[in-house]
C-alpha positions in Angstrom: 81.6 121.2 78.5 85.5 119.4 78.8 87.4 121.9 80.0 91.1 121.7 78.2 93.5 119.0 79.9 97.0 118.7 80.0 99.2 115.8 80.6 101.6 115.5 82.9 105.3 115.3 81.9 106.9 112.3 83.4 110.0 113.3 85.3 113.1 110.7 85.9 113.9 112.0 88.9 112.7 109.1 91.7 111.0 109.7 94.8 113.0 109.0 98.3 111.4 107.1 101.4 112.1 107.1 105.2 112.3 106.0 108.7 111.4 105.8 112.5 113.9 105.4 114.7 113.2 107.6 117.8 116.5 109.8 118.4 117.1 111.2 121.9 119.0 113.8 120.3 116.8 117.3 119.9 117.6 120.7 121.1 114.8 122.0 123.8 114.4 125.5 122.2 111.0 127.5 122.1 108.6 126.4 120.0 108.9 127.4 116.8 111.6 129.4 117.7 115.8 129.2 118.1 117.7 128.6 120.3 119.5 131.5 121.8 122.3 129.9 122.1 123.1 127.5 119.6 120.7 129.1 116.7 119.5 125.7 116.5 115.0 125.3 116.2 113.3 123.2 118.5 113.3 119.4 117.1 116.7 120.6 115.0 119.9 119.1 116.2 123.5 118.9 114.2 122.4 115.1 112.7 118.6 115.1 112.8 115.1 116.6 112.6 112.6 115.4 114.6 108.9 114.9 112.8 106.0 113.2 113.9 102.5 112.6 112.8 98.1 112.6 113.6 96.9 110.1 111.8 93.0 108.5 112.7 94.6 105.1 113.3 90.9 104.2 115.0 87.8 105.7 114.9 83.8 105.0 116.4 82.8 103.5 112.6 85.7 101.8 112.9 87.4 103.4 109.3 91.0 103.7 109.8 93.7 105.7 108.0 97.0 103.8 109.6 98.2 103.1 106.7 99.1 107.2 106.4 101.9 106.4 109.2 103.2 104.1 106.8 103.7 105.5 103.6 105.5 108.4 105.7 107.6 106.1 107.4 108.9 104.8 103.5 109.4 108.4 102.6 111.6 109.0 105.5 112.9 105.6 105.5 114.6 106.6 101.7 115.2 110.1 102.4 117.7 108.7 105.4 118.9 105.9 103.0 120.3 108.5 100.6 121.9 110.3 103.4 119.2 112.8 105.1 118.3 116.2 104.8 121.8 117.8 104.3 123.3 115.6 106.4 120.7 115.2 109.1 118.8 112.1 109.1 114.7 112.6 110.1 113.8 110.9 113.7 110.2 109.9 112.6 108.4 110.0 115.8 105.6 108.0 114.1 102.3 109.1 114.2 99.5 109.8 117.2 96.2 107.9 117.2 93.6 111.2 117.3 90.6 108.8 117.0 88.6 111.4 114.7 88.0 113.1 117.8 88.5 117.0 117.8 89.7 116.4 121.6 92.4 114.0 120.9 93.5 116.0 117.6 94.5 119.2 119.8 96.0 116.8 122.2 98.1 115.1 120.0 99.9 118.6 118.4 100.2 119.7 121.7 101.9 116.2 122.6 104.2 116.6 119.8 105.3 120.5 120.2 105.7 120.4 124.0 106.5 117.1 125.0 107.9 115.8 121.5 109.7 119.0 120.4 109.1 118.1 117.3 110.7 120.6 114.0 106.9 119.2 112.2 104.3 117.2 111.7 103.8 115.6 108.8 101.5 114.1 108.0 98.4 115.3 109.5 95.5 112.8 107.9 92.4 113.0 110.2 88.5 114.8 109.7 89.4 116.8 112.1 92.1 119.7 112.6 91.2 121.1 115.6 95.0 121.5 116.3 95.2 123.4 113.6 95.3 127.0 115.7 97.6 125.9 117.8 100.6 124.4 115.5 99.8 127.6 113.4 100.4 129.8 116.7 103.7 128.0 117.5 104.9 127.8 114.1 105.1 124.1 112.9 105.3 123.3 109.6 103.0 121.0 109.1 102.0 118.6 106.2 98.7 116.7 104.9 95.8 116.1 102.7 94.3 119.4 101.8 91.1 118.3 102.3 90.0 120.7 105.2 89.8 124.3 106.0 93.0 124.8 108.1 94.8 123.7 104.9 93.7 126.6 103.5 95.5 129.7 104.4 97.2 129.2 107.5 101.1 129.8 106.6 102.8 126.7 108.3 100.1 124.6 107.1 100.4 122.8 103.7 98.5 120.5 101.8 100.4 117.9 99.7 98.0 118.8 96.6 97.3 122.3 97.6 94.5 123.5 99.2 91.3 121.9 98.3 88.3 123.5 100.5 89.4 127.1 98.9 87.6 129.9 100.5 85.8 132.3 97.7 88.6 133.8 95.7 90.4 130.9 95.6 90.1 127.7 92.9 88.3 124.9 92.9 89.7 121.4 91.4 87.7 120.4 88.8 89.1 116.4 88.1 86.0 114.9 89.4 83.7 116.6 87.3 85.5 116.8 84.2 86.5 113.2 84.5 82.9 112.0 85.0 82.0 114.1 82.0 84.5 111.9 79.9 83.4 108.7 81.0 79.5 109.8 80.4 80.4 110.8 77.1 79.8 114.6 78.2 78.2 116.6 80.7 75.3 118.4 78.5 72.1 116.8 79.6 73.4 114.8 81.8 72.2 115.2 85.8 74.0 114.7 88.7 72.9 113.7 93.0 75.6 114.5 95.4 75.1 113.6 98.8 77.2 113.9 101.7 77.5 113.8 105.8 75.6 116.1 108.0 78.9 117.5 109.2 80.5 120.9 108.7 82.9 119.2 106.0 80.2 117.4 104.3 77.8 120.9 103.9 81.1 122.5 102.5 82.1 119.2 100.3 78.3 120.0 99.0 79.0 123.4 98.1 82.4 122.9 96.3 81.0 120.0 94.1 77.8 121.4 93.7 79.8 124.5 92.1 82.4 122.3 90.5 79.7 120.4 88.5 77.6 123.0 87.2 80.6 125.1 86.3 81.4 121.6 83.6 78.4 121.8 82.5 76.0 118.8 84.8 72.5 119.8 86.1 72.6 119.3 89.5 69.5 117.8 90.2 70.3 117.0 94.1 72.8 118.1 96.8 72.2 117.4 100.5 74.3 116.8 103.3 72.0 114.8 105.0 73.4 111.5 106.4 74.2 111.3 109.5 78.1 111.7 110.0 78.4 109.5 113.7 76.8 106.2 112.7 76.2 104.7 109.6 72.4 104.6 108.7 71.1 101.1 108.7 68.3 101.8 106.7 68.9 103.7 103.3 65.4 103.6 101.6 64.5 107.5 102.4 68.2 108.6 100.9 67.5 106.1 97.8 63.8 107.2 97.4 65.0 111.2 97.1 68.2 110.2 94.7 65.8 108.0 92.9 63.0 110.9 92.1 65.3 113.7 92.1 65.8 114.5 88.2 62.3 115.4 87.5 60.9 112.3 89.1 63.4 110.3 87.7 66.8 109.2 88.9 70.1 111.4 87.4 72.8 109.9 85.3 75.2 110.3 87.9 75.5 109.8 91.7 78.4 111.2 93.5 78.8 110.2 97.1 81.2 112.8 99.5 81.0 109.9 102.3 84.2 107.2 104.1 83.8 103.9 102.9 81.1 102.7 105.3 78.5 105.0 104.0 79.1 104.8 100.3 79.0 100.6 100.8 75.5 101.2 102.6 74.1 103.7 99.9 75.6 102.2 96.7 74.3 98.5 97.9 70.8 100.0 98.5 70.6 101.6 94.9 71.8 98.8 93.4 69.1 96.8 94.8 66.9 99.4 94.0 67.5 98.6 89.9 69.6 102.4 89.5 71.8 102.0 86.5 73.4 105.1 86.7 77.3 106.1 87.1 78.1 106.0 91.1 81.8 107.9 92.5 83.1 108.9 95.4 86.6 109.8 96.4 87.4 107.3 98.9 87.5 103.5 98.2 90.7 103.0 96.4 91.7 100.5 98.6 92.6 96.8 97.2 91.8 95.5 101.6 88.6 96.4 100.6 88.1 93.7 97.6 88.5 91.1 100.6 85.0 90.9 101.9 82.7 89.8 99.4 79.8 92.2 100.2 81.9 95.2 100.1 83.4 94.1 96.3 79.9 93.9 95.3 79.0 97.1 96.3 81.7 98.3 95.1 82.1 97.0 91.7 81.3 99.3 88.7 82.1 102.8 91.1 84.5 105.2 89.5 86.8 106.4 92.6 88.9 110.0 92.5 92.3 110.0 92.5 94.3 113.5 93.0 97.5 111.1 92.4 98.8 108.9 89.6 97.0 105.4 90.2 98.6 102.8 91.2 98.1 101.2 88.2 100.5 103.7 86.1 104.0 102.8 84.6 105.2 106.4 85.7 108.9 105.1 87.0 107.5 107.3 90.4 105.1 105.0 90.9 107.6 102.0 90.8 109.5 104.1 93.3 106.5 104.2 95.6 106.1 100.6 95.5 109.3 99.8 96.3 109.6 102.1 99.2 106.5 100.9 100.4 107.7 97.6 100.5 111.4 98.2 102.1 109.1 99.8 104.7 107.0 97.2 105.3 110.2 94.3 105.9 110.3 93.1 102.3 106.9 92.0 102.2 104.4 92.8 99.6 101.2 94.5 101.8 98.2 95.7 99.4 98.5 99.6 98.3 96.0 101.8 99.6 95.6 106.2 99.4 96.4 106.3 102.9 99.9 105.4 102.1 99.8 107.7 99.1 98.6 110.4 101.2 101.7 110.0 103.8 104.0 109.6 101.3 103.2 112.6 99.7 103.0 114.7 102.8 106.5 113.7 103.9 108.1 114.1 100.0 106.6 117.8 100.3 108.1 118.1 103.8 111.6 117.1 102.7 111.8 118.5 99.2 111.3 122.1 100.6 113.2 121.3 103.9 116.4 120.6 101.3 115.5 124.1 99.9 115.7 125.6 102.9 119.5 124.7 103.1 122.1 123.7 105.7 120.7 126.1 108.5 117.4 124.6 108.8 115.3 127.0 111.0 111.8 127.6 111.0 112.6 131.0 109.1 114.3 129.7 106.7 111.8 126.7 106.1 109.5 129.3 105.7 110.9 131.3 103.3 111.7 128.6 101.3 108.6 127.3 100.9 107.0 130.9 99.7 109.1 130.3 96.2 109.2 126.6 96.0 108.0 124.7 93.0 108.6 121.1 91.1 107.0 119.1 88.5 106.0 115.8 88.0 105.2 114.5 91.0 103.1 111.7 91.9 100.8 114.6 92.8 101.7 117.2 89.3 103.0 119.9 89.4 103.7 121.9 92.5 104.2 125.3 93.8 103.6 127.5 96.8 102.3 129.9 98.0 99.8 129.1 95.8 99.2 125.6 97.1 98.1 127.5 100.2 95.1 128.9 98.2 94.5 126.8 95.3 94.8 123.1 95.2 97.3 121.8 92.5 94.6 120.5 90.0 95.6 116.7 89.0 94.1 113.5 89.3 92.4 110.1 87.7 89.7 108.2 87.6 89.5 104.3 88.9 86.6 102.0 88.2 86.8 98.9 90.2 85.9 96.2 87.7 85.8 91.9 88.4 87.2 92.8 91.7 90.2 94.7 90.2 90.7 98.3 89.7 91.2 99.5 86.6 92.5 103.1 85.1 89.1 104.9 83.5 90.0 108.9 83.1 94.2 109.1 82.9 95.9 111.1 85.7 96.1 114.9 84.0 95.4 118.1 85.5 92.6 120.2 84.6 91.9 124.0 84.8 90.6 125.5 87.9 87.5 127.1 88.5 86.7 130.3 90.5 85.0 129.7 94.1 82.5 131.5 94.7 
């Protein structure tokens, strides 16, 4: 059953952007700590903060997520435009190449906090956090897409849409299955197959949606994370042959993939050419650099992608921000949007809205205690507020279907009421 949905009020207020000049210019205090002499924190001097960024610029399957470094660079880029954070000016450091390897991840936050000195990272875009500990330890803000564990909790560690891998007693964000109920017409009767990676992520992606669609109302007929999450299988007929038979014998309405872009071109192309005329989703392949390559529009065409941001197709006066940020970032030119940028963005915008909260004497105490009673609405992202972003994720998004080789909006950005995990 549709749960109750509420629209998100359009606010006039636009979004700022940003920069990456590298600024000699930072105080060598403790990390996360002041200096005893000055009172200044580490990466905090009289006309800057120093931030920098992990981003999986590269990776073995050869995804990337560069574009993150990007969209944080506009943010920053606007935010110095418009005169800083109280009169500093952010010295984006730019953002370290972690590979997707838990190795480099650790060894990029330690780069930034003792070499760097950096005040924090954001963003932090990567499936991996194996840093995490250790910029929690030293007590670095730090900023990214929710989408792991270490988002979850930790109190220097924020997600840019709240926490989305809750652990029980928190929520659990319930666009993706409400908006697939719209676009089927309902949920009653209607079956879903979610698959995922063999990967600690994908077996807890498995159990959130798995909970998440029985709670609106979907049988879920099939749930495994099963493929393998190093190398892209080059044979998909055992994963099609299960989907296929899984409802009963026959195949569900609805198949929702938790995979990066590689694997969900592999499966979806494989049931296609199977004859499955159901719904396919996943949460990844919003990405016009994809609609280049003929093979991957094919397999792409017809999939309905989440969104937990207004689409770039909206007429919110945000998103014209964005774009134009983007594009002052990028020299002028006009460079295909993509969620990686989105995700940046968003990280820095949190970074620097509660950094302004946190007032003139910008220490990590007082960036702290700032975010435990910050809130805004009408974001790109909805409404947001914290603590509770550190439990809970914020509960907005949309629903893309790429259609003719051109996304299209399918289920409006609103936010939708949480769920209890379990």
């Amino acid at each position: 059953m549709l749960r109750p949905i509420r629209t998100l009020a359009a606010a006039a207020a636009a979004l700022a952007l940003v920069s990456a000049c590298n600024s000699a210019s930072t105080n060598g205090a403790s990390a996360g700590g002041p200096d005893g002499a000055s009172g200044i924190s580490r990466g905090v001097s009289a006309d800057s903060i120093k931030v920098g960024g992990i981003v999986s610029m590269t990776s073995a399957g050869g995804y990337s997520k560069k574009d993150t470094d990007l969209g944080a660079r506009a943010r920053y880029l606007r935010a110095n435009a418009e005169g800083g954070v109280h009169g500093r000016r952010i010295d984006y450091l730019g953002a370290e190449d972690d590979g997707q390897d838990p190795a480099k991840n650790l060894a990029a936050a330690r780069k930034l906090v003792q070499q760097d000195k950096v005040f924090a990272v954001s963003p932090m875009s990567s499936v991996t956090f194996s840093g995490a500990d250790f910029l929690e330890q030293e007590k670095v803000p730090t900023f990214g897409w929710g989408t792991l564990p270490s988002f979850c909790g930790p109190r220097h560690i924020y997600g840019f849409n709240g926490c989305l891998v809750p652990s029980p007693g928190g929520t659990l964000n319930q666009t993706w299955p409400e908006g697939i109920a719209q676009v089927l017409g309902g949920a009653s009767g209607r079956s879903v197959a979610i698959i995922a990676n063999d990967s600690d992520a994908g077996k807890f992606g498995i159990r959130t949606f798995q909970q998440g669609f029985a709670s609106a109302g979907f049988r879920v007929a099939y749930a495994k994370a099963s493929v393998p999450a190093t190398a892209v299988p080059s044979d998909w007929s055992a994963y099609v042959k299960e989907i296929l038979a899984a409802d009963g014998g026959k195949a569900p309405d609805a198949v929702i993939s938790v995979m990066q872009t590689p694997g969900n071109i592999g499966l979806f192309t494989a049931l296609k050419r199977s004859g499955y005329q159901g719904l396919l989703s996943d949460p990844t392949d919003y990405d016009p650099g994809l609609l280049a390559k003929d093979a991957t529009r094919q397999a792409l065409d017809g999939v309905y992608v989440l969104l937990q941001f207004q689409p770039f197709e909206s007429a919110d006066p945000k998103m014209a921000q964005f774009k134009a940020d983007i594009k002052a970032a990028s020299g002028g030119q006009d460079v295909p949007l993509n969620m990686h940028m989105l995700t940046g963005y968003m990280s820095a915008d949190l970074f620097l809205s509660i950094a302004r909260e946190a007032g003139k004497d910008l220490t990590v105490e007082s960036f702290q205690a700032a975010a435990q009673g910050f809130s805004d609405t009408g974001t790109l992202v909805g409404d947001r507020a914290l603590p509770k972003g550190q439990k809970d994720s914020f509960g907005c998004g949309a629903l893309v279907r790429l259609t003719n080789g051109a996304y299209e909006v399918a289920v409006p950005f609103a936010c939708h009421e949480p769920i209890p995990f379990t």
